[in-house]
C-alpha positions, 0 to 999 in steps of 0.5 A: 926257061931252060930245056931241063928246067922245064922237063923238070916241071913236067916230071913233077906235073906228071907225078902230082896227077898221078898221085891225086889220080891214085887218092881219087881211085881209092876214095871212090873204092871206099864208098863203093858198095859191095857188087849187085847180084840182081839174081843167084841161083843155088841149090843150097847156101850155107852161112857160117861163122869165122869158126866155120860152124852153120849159122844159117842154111837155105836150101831146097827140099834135096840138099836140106841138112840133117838134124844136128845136136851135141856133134850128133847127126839124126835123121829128118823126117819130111824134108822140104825146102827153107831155112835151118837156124843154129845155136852158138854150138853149130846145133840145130836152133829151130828154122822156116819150112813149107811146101804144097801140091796136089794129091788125089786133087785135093791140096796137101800143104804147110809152113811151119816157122819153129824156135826151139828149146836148147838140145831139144825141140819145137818150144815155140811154133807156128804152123799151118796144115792142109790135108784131107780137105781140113786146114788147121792154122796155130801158134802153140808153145810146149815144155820140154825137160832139161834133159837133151834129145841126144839124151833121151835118144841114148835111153830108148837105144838101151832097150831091144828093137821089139821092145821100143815102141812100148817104151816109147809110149811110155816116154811120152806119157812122161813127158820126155817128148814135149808137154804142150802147154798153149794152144792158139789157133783153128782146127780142122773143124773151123773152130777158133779156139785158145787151150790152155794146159797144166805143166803134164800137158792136160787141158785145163781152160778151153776158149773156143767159138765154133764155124757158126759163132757158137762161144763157149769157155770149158774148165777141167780138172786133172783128169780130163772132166769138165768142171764149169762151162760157160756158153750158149 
């Protein structure tokens, strides 16, 4: 065989291994997992979607986000840290929350995991709470009206800073804040109980079983007095 022949062979040898090297090289990166982060530290962390609206927040107590609804941004009330859900329109959906500690020695503590009602508020929620000595641990479910809290903000901001608060209550007692309608749960008192209510909030079917094992079940009418009760 002739010097060019075999440089020939070489060259080809040469090219062929390079190839398969490369095909290997590619094979392998495809079944590659994507990279292992065994820990990450952040003070929060934002998950958004191609648009760029939130998604998902997860976030300490500090850099929790502000309530978002209809592009309006409203101030939270006792921020802690844990996670923010949100609708298809960037607005705050309902989220995960909780903290605890030591004040006057005596535990202050909570959790709260919430779903809430298109442009409005908590409509599912389950929480627990620690304070002055007492837990109460619940599930409950609440009405809200159709209109938006953006909407029944803009109606309260009509009115003079002096006059608020009595339009407030008013607003309540409407029901423009929520209706509550079931109740699950233990209250602070160590009874487990289940109320269930009519469509403006008031307490119809009480099932209840106090600390010491005391069973009862409590009808009412409209207007809050006991029509039958069933017990011990």
């Amino acid at each position: 065989m002739n010097p060019g022949s075999q440089m020939l062979i070489l060259e080809t040898y040469a090219i062929v291994s390079a190839l398969w090297l490369v095909a290997l090289t590619v094979l392998s990166a495809k079944k590659r997992t994507a990279p292992l982060f065994r820990e990450l530290n952040a003070e929060r962390i934002n998950i958004v979607g191609p648009d760029g609206k939130l998604k998902l927040t997860i976030s300490n107590r500090e850099r929790l986000p502000e309530p978002i609804m209809e592009g309006k941004t409203f101030k939270r009330e006792g921020a802690a840290p844990g996670m923010i859900f949100y609708n298809d329109e960037g607005d705050e959906n309902g989220g995960l929350i909780f903290g605890g500690k030591k004040e006057n020695g005596r535990p202050n503590a909570g959790a709260s995991l919430t779903f809430d009602q298109y442009h409005q508020d908590m409509s599912i929620a389950l929480q627990y709470i620690e304070e002055d000595g007492k837990r109460r641990a619940y599930l409950k479910f609440t009405d809200y009206p159709d209109i938006s809290i953006p909407q029944v903000q803009a109606m309260l901001e009509k009115y003079e800073e002096s006059q608020r608060e009595a339009v407030q209550n008013k607003m309540w007692e409407e029901g423009l804040f929520g209706r509550e309608r079931v109740y699950i749960g233990r209250d602070g008192e160590k009874t487990a109980k289940v109320v269930l209510s009519d469509a403006n909030g008031k307490p119809r079917l009480i099932m209840q079983t106090a600390a010491e094992g005391n069973p009862e079940i409590i009808f009412m009418n409209a207007e809050g007095k006991i029509t039958n009760r069933i017990g011990q």
